[in-house]
C-alpha positions in Angstrom: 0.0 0.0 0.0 1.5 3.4 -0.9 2.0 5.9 1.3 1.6 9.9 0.7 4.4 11.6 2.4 5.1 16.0 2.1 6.7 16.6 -0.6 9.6 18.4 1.3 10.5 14.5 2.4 13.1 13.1 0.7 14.0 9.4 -0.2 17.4 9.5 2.6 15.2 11.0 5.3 12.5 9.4 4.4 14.8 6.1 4.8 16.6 6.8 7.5 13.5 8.2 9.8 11.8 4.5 8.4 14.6 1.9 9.3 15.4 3.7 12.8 12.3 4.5 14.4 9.3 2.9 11.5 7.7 6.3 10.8 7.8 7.1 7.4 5.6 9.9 7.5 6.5 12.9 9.7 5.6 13.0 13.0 3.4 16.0 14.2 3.9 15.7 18.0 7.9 15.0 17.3 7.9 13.7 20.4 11.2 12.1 21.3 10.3 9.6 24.0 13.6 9.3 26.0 15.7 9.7 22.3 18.8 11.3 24.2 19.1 8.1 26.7 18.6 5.6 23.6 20.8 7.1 21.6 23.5 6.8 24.4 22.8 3.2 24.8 23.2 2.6 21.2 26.4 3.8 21.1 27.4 2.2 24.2 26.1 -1.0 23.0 28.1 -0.6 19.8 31.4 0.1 21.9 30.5 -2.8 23.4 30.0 -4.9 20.4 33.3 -3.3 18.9 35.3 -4.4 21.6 34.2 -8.0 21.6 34.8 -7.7 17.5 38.3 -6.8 18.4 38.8 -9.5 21.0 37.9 -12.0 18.6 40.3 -10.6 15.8 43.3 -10.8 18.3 42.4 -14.5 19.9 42.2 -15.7 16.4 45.7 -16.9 16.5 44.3 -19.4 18.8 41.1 -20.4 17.3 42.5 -24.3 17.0 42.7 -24.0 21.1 38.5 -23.2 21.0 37.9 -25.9 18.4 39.9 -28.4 19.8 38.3 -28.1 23.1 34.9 -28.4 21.5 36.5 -31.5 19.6 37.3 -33.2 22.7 33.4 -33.0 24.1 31.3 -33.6 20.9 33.3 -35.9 18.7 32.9 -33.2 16.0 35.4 -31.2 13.9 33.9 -27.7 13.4 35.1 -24.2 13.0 33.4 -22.9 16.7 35.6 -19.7 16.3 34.7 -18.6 13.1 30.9 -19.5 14.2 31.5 -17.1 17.0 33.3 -14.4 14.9 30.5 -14.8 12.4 27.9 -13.8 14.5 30.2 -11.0 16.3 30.7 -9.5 12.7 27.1 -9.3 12.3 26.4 -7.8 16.0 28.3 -5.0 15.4 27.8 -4.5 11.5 24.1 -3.8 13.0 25.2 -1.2 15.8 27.3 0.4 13.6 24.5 0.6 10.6 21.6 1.3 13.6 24.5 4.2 15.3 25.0 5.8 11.2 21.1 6.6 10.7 20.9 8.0 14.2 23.8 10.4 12.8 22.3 11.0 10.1 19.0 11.7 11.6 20.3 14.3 13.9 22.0 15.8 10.6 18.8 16.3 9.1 17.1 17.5 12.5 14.8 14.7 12.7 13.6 13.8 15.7 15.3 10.2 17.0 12.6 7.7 18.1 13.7 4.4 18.6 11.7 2.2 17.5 10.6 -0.8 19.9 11.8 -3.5 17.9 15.4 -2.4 17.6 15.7 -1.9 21.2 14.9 -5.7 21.7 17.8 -6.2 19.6 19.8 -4.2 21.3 18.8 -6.0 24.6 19.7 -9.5 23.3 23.1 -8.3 21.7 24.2 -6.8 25.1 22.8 -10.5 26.6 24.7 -12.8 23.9 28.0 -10.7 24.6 27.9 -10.5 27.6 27.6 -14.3 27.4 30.8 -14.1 25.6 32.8 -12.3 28.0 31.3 -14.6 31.0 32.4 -17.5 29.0 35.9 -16.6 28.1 36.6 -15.2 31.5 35.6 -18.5 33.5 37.2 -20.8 30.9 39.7 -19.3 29.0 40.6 -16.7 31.3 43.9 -16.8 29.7 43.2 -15.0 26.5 42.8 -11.7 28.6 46.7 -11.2 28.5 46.8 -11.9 24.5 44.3 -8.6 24.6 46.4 -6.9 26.5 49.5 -8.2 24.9 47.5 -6.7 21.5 47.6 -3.6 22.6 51.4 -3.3 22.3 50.8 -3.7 18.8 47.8 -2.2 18.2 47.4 1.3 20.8 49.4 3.4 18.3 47.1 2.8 15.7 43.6 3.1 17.7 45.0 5.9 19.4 45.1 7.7 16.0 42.0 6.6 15.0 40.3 7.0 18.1 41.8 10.8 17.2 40.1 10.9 13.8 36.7 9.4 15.5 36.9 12.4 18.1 37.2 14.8 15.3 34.5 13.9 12.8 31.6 13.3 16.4 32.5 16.5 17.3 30.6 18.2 14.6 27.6 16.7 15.6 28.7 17.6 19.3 28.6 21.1 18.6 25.4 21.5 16.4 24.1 19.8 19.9 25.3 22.4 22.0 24.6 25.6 20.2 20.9 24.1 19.1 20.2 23.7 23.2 17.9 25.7 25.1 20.0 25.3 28.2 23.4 27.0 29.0 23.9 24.4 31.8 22.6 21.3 29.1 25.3 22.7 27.1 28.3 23.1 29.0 27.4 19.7 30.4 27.3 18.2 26.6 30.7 20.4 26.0 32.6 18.9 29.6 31.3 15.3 28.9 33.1 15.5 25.0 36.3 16.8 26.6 36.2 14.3 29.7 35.7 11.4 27.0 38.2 13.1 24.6 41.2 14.1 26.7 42.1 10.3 27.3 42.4 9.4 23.7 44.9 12.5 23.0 47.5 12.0 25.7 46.8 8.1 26.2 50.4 8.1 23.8 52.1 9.4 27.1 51.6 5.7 28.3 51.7 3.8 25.4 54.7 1.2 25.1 55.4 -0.9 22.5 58.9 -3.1 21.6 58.1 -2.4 18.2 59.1 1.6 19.2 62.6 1.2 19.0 65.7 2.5 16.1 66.2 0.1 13.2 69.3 -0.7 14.9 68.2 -1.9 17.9 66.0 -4.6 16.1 67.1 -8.0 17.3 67.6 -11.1 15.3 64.4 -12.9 14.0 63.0 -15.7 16.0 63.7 -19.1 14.7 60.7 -21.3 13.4 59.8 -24.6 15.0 57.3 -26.4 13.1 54.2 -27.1 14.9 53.3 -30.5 13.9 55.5 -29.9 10.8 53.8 -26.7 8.7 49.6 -27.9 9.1 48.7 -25.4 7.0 50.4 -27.1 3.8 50.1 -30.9 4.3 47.8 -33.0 7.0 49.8 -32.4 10.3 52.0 -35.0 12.4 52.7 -36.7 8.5 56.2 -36.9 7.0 54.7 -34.7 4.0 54.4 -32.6 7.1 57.6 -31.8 8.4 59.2 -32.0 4.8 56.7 -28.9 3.9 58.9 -27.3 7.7 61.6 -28.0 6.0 61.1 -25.9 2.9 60.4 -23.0 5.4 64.2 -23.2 6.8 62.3 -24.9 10.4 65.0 -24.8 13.2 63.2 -27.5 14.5 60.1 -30.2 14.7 57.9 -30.0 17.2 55.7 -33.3 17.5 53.6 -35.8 20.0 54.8 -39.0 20.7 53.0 -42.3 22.1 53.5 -45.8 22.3 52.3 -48.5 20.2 51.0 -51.9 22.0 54.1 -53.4 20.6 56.6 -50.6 21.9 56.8 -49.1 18.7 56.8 -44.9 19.5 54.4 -42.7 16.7 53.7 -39.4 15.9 50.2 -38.5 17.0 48.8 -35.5 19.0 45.2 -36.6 19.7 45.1 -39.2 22.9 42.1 -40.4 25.2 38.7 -40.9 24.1 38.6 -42.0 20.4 41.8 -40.7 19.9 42.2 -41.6 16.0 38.9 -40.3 14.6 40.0 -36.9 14.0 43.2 -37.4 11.9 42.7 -41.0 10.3 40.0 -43.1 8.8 40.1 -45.1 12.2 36.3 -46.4 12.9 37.4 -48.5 15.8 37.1 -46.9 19.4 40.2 -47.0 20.4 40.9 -45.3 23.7 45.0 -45.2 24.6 47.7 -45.6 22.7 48.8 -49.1 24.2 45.5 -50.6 22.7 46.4 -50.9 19.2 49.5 -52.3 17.5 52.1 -50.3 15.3 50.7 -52.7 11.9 47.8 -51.5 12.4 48.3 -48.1 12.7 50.0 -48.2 9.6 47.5 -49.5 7.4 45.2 -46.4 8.5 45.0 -42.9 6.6 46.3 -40.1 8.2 45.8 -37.2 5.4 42.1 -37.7 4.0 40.4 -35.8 6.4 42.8 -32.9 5.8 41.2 -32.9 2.5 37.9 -33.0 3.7 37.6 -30.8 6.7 40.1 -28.1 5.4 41.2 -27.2 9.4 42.9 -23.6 8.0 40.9 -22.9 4.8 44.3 -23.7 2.7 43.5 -26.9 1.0 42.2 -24.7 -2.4 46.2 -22.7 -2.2 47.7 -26.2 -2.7 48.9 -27.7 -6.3 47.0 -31.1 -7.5 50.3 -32.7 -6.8 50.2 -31.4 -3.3 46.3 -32.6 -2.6 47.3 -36.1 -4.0 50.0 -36.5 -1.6 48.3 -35.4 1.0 45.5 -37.9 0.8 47.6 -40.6 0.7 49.5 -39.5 4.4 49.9 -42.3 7.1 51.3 -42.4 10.7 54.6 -42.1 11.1 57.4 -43.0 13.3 59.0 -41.4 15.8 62.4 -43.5 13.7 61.3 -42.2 10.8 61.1 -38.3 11.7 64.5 -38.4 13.2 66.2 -39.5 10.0 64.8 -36.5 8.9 66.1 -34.3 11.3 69.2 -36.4 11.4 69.3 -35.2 6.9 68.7 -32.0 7.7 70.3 -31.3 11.1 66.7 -29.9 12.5 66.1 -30.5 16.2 63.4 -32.2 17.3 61.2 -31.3 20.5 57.8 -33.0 21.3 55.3 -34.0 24.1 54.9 -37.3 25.3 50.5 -37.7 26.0 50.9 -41.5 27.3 53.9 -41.5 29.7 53.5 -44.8 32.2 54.6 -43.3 35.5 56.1 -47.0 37.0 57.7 -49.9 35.1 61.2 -50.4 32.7 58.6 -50.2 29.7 57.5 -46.8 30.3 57.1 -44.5 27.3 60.0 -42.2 28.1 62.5 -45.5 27.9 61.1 -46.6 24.4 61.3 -43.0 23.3 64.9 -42.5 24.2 66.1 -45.6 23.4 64.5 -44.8 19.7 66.6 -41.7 19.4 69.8 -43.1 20.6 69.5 -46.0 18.0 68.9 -43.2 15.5 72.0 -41.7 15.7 71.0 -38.5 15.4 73.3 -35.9 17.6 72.1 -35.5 21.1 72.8 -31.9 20.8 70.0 -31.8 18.4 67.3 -33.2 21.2 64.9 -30.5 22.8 63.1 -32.7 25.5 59.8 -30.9 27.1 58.3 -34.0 29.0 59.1 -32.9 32.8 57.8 -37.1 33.7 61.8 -39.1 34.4 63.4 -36.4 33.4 66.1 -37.4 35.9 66.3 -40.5 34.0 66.7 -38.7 30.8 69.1 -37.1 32.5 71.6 -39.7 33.2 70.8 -42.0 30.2 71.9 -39.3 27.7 73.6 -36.2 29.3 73.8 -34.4 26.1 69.7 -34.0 25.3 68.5 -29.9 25.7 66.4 -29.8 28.2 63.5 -27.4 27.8 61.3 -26.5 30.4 57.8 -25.3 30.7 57.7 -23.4 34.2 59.9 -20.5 34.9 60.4 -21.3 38.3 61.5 -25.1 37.9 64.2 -23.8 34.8 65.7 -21.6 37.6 66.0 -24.2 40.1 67.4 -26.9 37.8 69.9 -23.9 36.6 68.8 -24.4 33.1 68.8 -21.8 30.3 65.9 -23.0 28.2 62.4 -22.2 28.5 59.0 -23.2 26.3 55.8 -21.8 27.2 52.4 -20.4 25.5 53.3 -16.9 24.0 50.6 -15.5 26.4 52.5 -16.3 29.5 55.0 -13.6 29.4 54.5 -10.1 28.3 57.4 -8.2 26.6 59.3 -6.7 29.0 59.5 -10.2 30.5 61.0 -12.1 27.1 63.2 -9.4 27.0 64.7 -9.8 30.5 64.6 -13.5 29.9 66.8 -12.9 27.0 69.4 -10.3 28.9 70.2 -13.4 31.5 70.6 -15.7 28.0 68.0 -17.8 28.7 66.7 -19.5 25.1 62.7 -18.4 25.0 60.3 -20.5 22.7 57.0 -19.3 22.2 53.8 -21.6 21.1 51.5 -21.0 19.1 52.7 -18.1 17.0 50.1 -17.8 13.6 49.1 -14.6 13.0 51.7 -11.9 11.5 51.4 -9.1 14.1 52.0 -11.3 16.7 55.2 -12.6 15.6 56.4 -8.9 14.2 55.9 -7.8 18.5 57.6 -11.6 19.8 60.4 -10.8 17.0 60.9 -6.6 18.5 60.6 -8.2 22.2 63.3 -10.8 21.5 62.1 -13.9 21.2 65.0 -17.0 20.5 62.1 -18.8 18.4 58.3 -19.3 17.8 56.2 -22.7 17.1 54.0 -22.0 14.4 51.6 -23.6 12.2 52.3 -20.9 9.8 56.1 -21.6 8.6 55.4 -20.5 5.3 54.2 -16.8 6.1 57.2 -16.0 8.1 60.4 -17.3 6.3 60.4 -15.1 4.1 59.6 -11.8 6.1 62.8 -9.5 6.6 61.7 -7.5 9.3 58.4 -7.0 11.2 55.2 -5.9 9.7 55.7 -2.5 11.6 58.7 -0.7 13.6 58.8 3.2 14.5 61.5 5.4 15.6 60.5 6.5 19.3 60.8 10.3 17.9 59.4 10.0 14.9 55.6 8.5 16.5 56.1 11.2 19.5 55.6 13.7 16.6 53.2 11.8 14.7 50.8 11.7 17.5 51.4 15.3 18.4 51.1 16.5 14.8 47.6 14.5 14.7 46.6 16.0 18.4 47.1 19.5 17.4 45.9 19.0 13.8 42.2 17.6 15.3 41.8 20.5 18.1 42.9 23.2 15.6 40.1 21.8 13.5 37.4 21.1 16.1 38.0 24.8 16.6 37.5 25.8 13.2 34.4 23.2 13.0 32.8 24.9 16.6 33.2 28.6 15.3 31.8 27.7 11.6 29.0 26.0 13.3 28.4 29.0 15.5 28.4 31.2 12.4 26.0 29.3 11.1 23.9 29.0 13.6 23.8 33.2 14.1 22.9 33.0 10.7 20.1 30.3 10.6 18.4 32.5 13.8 19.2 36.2 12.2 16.9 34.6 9.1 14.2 34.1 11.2 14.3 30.5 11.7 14.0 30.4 14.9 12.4 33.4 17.0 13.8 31.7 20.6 16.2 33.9 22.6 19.7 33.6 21.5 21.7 30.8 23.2 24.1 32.1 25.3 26.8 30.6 23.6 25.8 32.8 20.7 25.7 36.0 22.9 29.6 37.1 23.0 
């Protein structure tokens, strides 16, 4: 059914006035109904959304962490992240398109009636990320210090566009405050702007960042250890694997070991419940290691479901030759990855999931009586599994012994330390580094992330992503000091010199609009100097 609208309407504000508040003709009353208060909680909300946007974008270096732990209760390889960052993307895309007409209402002087049904919305966006926070704070509380470790690498940037947001609301800030009928509503809207603003100009003042430091102060780039070999190219834990690491100049291979029925140690990172359903063809429900013989984990596919599931959306970047092999990927031997190494003089570092605490068949004995048979140099042995390591010790003094606690390096007097990148801010790595202790840091994907280990110092980084950083000469971003001190000062003075500019053409405009007889109202006393 058409609908007759004045003829002084036009399609935007006809739009705009329809989507936000579902009156396409012009209100007579123009009643605003609370429109100041709903306005604020829009753009609350939206901050709100925007945030949680961001913490997704910086945790998605360890999206396999939220997958896998959904893995391990429903049996079920899915990408739970990008589900999550999905529906986050669309959460904010609507505060942000909700938040513009509001704008642009205002703009045109139209009166900013919320309608019903987007406040619902609102409500249940607020409810589902606030869920989200819950969620991450009581069960992956750790995450927290990889948002505040983002910052290092990310405040300079917000900070200057947090500078360029100020400027281009504080038009619409001032049409507010000279349009008011109040002095006091206006000196309150004008205080409230520069409360909210003055943080985001001088927050630079306490900004720090290893990545503000002379070209000449840059230390040497982290070494790679392949995570599983390079997952991103070939199925992981598979000889195709750790021959892709190889290509990107690895240091090391880092791997999972357990222990066939038969003593025979393989590569495998899954272990408990079903622990062969995720990376082989396996139907049987096998539940440990020791329940299953090393011929017949060979006969099983390990590098089909690569191919079908697709874990890192890189299957379609691979050559036919490459999907071929791939496919045709089975388990292999703990033997058989150190005659790689052995080839290529990479060292090898892994965790053992099956260790039997008592007996002269434990896991660790198999496992280091494998390597010593290899012949590979001991030198080139990083062992991680804390379970007889007195044992390993004394069997074969010349193993690297890698430790995953801080505290238990110092006491055993060792100078090698291997822990999740989110356990030690910079400062930290760097200190670690002064008293030349050798710092590997797991799981290391994403680009910024290793750019800010590489300026704090880092000896190495696991990675699933060998490829992306081999060939990187320095990181994705470095600043003098000096030179961002007058960056952000250029860009301060540059935005109040033009709110200035933007608040006395407003004023003149407004004089003019009310010396044409628009409005008849006493003059504001803004307007009165």
């Amino acid at each position: 059914m058409s609908v007759s609208m004045p003829a002084r309407d036009g399609v935007c504000r006809t739009c705009c006035r329809g989507i936000y508040s579902c009156h396409w003709r012009q209100r007579s009353d123009r009643k605003r109904r609370c429109a100041c208060c709903w306005f604020c909680s829009l753009s609350l909300v939206f901050l709100f959304a925007l945030f949680w946007m961001y913490v997704c974008l910086v945790t998605y270096n360890d999206r396999d962490d939220v997958n896998w732990k959904a893995f391990t209760h429903l049996k079920q390889w899915v990408n739970w992240f990008m589900v999550v960052v999905t529906i986050s993307g669309v959460l904010v895309t609507y505060c942000f398109l909700l938040l513009l007409l509001a704008l642009f209402q205002a703009a045109l002087r139209e009166p900013l009636d919320l309608h019903w049904l987007h406040k619902v919305l609102l409500f249940l966006t607020v409810l589902m990320i606030g869920a989200a926070v819950a969620g991450m704070t009581l069960k992956w509380r750790p995450e927290w210090n990889v948002v505040y470790l983002s910052l290092q690498a990310t405040a300079p940037f917000l900070q200057l566009g947090g500078v360029g947001a100020v400027t281009l609301l504080s038009g619409f800030v001032f049409q507010r405050v000279l349009r008011t009928r109040s002095a006091v509503s206006g000196a309150v809207t004008m205080l409230a702007f520069m409360v909210v603003s003055a943080p985001i100009f001088l927050c630079p003042i306490f900004i720090t960042s290893p990545c503000l430091l002379e070209k000449h102060d840059l230390p040497q780039k982290p070494a790679l250890v392949g995570h599983r070999g390079a997952p991103m190219l070939a199925p992981e834990n598979t000889m195709m694997s750790f021959r892709k690491s190889v290509e990107c100049g690895v240091t090391a291979f880092e791997t999972d070991v357990q222990v066939s029925m038969d003593g025979v140690p393989f590569l495998m990172h899954d272990h408990g419940n079903r622990f062969l359903c995720r990376t082989t063809n396996s139907k049987e429900a096998y539940n440990h290691s020791s329940q299953v013989t090393w011929k017949e984990l060979q006969v099983l596919n390990a590098g089909s479901w690569f191919l079908e599931n697709d874990p890192f959306r890189t299957v379609s970047s691979l050559s036919e030759e490459d999907r071929a092999e791939s496919g045709n990927q089975t388990i292999p031997s703990l033997a058989d990855l150190l005659v790689l190494a052995r080839q290529h003089n990479i060292s090898v570092i892994f965790d053992m999931k099956n260790d039997k605490v008592n007996g002269s068949d434990n896991d660790t004995r198999r496992t280091v009586d494998t390597i010593v048979r290899s012949n590979i140099s001991h030198e080139l042995v990083w062992w991680l599994p804390p379970i007889h390591r007195k044992y390993v010790k004394n069997a074969v003094p010349g193993f690297q012994h890698f430790y995953a606690n801080w505290t238990k390096m110092k006491a055993a007097q060792a100078k090698q330390l291997n822990v999740k990148y989110s356990a030690l801010d910079t400062e930290s790595i760097r200190e670690l580094r002064r008293e030349g202790v050798s710092v590997n840091l797991y799981v290391v994907n994403e680009p910024w992330l290793f750019s800010l280990l590489w300026c704090a110092n880092a000896s190495s980084v696991t990675t699933n992503a060998c490829h992306r950083f081999k060939d990187m000469s320095e990181p994705i971003w470095r600043m003098s000091p000096q030179i961002y001190t007058i960056v952000w000062i250029s860009v301060d003075v540059g935005s109040v010199v033009m709110m200035v500019m933007l608040f006395f053409l407003q004023r003149k405009r407004e004089l003019r609009r009310r010396s044409a007889g628009l409005n008849q109202m006493e003059l504001h006393p803004f307007l009165r100097s």
